[in-house]
C-alpha positions, 0 to 999 in steps of 0.5 A: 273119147266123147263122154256124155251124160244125161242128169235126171232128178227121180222127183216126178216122172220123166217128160218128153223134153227130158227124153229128147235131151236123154236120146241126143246125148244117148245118139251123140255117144254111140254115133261117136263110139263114146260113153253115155253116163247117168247121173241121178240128181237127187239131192233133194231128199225130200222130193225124190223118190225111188219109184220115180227113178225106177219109172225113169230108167224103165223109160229110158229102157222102153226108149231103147237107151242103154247106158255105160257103167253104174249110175252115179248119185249125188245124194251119195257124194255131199262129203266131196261136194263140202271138200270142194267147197272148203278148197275154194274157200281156203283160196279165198275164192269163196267165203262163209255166210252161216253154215253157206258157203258162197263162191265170189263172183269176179265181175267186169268180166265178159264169158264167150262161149261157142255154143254147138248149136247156137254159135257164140253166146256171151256173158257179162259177170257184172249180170251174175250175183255171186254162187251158192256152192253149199247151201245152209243145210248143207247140200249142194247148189244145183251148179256146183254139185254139176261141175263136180260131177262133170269134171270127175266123170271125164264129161267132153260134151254137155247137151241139154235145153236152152232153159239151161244156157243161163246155168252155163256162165255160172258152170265155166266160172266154177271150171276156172276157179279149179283150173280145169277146162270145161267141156263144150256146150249144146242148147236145144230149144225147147219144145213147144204145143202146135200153137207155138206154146210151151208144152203142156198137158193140153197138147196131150201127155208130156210123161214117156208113161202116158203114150207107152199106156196109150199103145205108142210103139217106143220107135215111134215116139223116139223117132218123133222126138229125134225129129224135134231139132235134127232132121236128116232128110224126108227120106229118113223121116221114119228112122229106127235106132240104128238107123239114127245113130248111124246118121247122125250128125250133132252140127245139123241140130237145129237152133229154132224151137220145136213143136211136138205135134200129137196128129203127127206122131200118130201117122208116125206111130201107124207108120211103125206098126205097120213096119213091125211083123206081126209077131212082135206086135202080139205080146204089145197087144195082149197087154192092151186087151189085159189092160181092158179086162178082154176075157181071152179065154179060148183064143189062141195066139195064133187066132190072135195073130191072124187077127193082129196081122188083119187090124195092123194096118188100120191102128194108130196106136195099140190101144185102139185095136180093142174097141176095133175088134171087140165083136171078135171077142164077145157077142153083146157089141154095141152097134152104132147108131147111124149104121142102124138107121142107113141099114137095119130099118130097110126090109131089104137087107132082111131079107138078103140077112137071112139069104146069107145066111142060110148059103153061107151056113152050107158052105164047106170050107169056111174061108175068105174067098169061098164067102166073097163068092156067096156075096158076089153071087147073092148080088148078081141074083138081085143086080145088086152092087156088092157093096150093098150087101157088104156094107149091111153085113159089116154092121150085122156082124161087127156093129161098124160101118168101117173095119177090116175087109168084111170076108177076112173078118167073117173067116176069123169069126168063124161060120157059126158066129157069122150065120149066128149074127146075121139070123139074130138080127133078121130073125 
């Protein structure tokens, strides 16, 4: 059975290539019916922190990963790791330094190793100085602690990024000095900016945290960061989970590095608002309108959907959705400026402002196409296009030159805050 494992350290919080690797690995088992294993890395006492793991796994989560069993600790199993260590050193594989113990490299030898995605690598011992299994304060070194771990939770396959290919020489020799096989390898590139740099924070965020709070749907950004080295086709560009695990296949990953783009996340992000219905978007968005202190008092979920279902199809994220609606929920907006000078220093609009107005407010049955009526009607009285009293309303009522069909907008505001708005600034 396929076993695979994703190994994070709780000594920060969890970055986008840790999430890829997390997802490939968490793709790789289910695709293959195998198990997906955590392993917590948190033998560094000093730096690891219980919030950090609990964000991490909150993540991995938000990312819809699920894991098989209960995560394993390293800062639990140092007694093993010493155990371990005092077989290879009783075989004289090993020797003491201080309270260190050091395995001894065998040099003059050359490592092959069949790469899964990269092909064959190989390796000269005579490169590698002998290995630290425990260190002086008696923890365990980085590789020695894996190899343990590794080979006692049965893991068949290792895939993680390319800054750990050098790791893996060091990993096969701990193997074979317990007589053991080692499990087979995969390095992905790493990814990088759009400029071809490696991932920072001038590229946008590099925490799963930061887009969850800047309103990326959990899809999304999965989806983007599968696409980062496999890509099953342009018509599968906009994949769900299930739709991944279905299709993947580990021997299409690819071994050129990756760029993240932000720009295309976005479109991808859009792309899964639009696709989600209506409903399981209203929660996502009262969190963003809480986030922002939007009082929503009076507003009911089911005005607050007709809404969401108005903007969805404009948002790029969720977070955008507030300042794109915020003349719905209070009165003293911001209008923008270039909107003021193209249409409220025109005496015409004025005048047509309070002509809407007072024909709207006699309208019965306040609803999009009974308003669309008054505007078409006013228009051809004055051989006006439409879009000449439309653009000026939009910004009399909203305080935006752009947003949701004006007619759709003015029914959810309702008739009195409409006929409200447009005397107020045509008094």
């Amino acid at each position: 059975m396929v076993t695979v494992r994703f190994a994070p350290s709780p000594t920060g919080y969890l970055h986008l290539g840790s999430a890829r690797t997390a997802l490939f690995n968490w793709l790789y088992a289910r695709h293959t019916g195998g198990r997906f294993l955590l392993r917590i890395e948190d033998t560094d006492m000093a730096r690891s922190e219980d919030r950090f793991l609990d964000e991490i796994l909150r993540d991995l989560r938000w990312l819809g990963m699920d894991w098989d069993g209960e995560p394993v600790f390293q800062s639990k199993r140092f007694a093993l790791y010493r155990e371990k260590a005092e077989e290879l050193l009783a075989s004289g594989k090993a020797y003491k330094e201080g309270e260190a113990v050091i395995y001894r490299m065998d040099k003059g030898r050359t490592i092959e190793v069949r790469d899964l995605i990269h092909g064959t690598i190989t390796f000269q011992t005579d490169e590698i100085k002998d290995q630290v299994m425990i260190k002086s304060d008696g923890s365990p070194s980085y590789n020695f602690a894996c190899v343990i771990d590794d080979a006692e939770l049965g893991i068949t396959h290792i895939l993680r990024g390319d800054d750990h290919i050098s790791n893996t020489p060091k990993q096969i020799l701990f193997y074979e000095a317990f007589g053991l096989t080692p499990p087979q390898f995969g390095h992905m590139p790493l990814i990088l900016g759009p400029d071809g740099a490696k991932l920072s924070k001038r590229h946008g965020g590099v925490a799963v945290e930061e887009y969850r709070r800047e309103g990326f749907l959990p899809e999304a950004l999965m989806n983007h960061l599968i696409l980062l080295g496999w890509f099953p086709g342009e018509e599968h560009e906009i994949l769900t989970c299930e739709e991944a695990v279905k299709l993947f296949d580990i021997s299409d990953m690819s071994a050129v590095q990756a760029k993240f783009d932000i720009q295309k996340l976005r479109w991808m992000n859009a792309e899964h608002i639009m696709r989600k219905k209506t409903e399981d978007l209203l929660p996502l968005i009262k969190d963003q309108l809480a986030a922002a202190k939007v009082n929503l008092s009076g507003v009911s979920d089911d005005h607050l959907a007709r809404l969401v279902g108005l903007y969805k199809i404009r948002l790029k994220t969720l977070r955008e959705f507030v300042p794109m609606t915020d003349c719905f929920f209070v009165d003293d907006f911001a209008i923008e400026e270039e909107g003021r000078k193209k249409y409220l220093d025109r005496p015409e609009n004025m005048e047509n402002f309070r002509l809407l107005a007072g024909r709207l407010e006699k309208l019965g049955e306040f609803n999009h196409a009974n308003i669309e009526a008054i505007f078409r009607e006013l228009a051809e009285e004055k051989s006006l296009k439409a879009a000449q009293l439309i653009h000026p309303a939009r910004l009399a009522v909203s305080g935006k030159t752009s947003g949701a069909g004006l007619f759709e907008m003015m029914e959810l505001l309702g008739k009195e805050k409409v006929v409200k708005r447009l005397r107020g600034i045509a008094p």
